[in-house]
N, C-alpha and C positions, 0 to 999 in steps of 0.2 A: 613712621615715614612711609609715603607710599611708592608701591615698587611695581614695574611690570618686567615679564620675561621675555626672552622672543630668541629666534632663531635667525642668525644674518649672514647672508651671502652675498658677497659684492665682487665680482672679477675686477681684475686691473684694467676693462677696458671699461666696466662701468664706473669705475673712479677717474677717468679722464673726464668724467663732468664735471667732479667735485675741482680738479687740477687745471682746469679750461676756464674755470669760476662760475660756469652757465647752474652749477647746482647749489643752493645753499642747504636744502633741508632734504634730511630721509624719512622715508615715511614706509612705516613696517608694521603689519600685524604682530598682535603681541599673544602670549600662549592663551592669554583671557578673551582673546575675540576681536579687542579693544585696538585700533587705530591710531598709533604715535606718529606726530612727526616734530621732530627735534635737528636741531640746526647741524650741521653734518662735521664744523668744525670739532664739536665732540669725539669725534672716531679718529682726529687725525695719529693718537698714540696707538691703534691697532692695526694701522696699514702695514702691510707688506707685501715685497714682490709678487705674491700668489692675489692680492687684492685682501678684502675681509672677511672671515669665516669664523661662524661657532657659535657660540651661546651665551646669552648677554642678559646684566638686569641693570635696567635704570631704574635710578631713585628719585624721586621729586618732592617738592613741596605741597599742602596742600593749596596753594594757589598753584601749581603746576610749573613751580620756578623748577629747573635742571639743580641736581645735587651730586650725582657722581653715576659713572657708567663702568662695569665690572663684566670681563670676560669670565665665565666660570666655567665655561667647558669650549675646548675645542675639539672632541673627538673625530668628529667626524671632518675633522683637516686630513684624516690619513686612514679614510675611507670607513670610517663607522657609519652606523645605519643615522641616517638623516630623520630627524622628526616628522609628524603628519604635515605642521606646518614647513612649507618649507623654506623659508627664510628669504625670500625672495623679496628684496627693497627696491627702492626706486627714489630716484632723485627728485626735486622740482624747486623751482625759483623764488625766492621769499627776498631782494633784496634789502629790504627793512628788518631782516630776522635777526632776533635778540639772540642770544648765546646762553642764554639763561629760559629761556623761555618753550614748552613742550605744547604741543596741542594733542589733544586724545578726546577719541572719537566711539562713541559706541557703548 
């Protein structure tokens, strides 16, 4: 199954896009270079008051269907060293976006 990794940093005021509804999808460099963006509904079991942080892998199909998204490190929640990339997402508008569905870029 295919997997990419990636580093995610969301403040809680960048999540008032996702809460405001103006955001459907994140779109994150991933440790491979490669450019995801997957519908943002996905994240809603990582949020907390701090926003989203840490280290992530999604898994997908080889049609690039969405299969499961796994926190595997939060270290640097409490000030460990932050990777090269640095996890820095961004929201943008897809309202026809499948919940199942990922694009990757690169």
């Amino acid at each position: 199954m295919p997997e990419e990794t990636f580093s995610l940093h969301l403040s809680e005021e960048d999540l008032l896009q996702y809460y405001r509804g103006t955001a459907t999808r994140v779109s994150i460099t991933a440790d491979s270079g490669r450019v995801i963006q997957f519908p943002a509904v996905n994240l809603r079991t990582f949020i907390s008051p701090m926003g989203i942080h840490g280290r992530f892998r999604i898994r997908f199909d080889s049609r690039n269907k969405f299969m499961d998204l796994t926190r595997i490190d939060a270290r640097h929640l409490h000030g460990g060293p932050r990777p090269a990339n640095d996890g820095k997402a961004h929201f943008t508008e897809d309202p026809s976006s499948d919940s199942s569905h990922l694009d990757i870029f690169g």
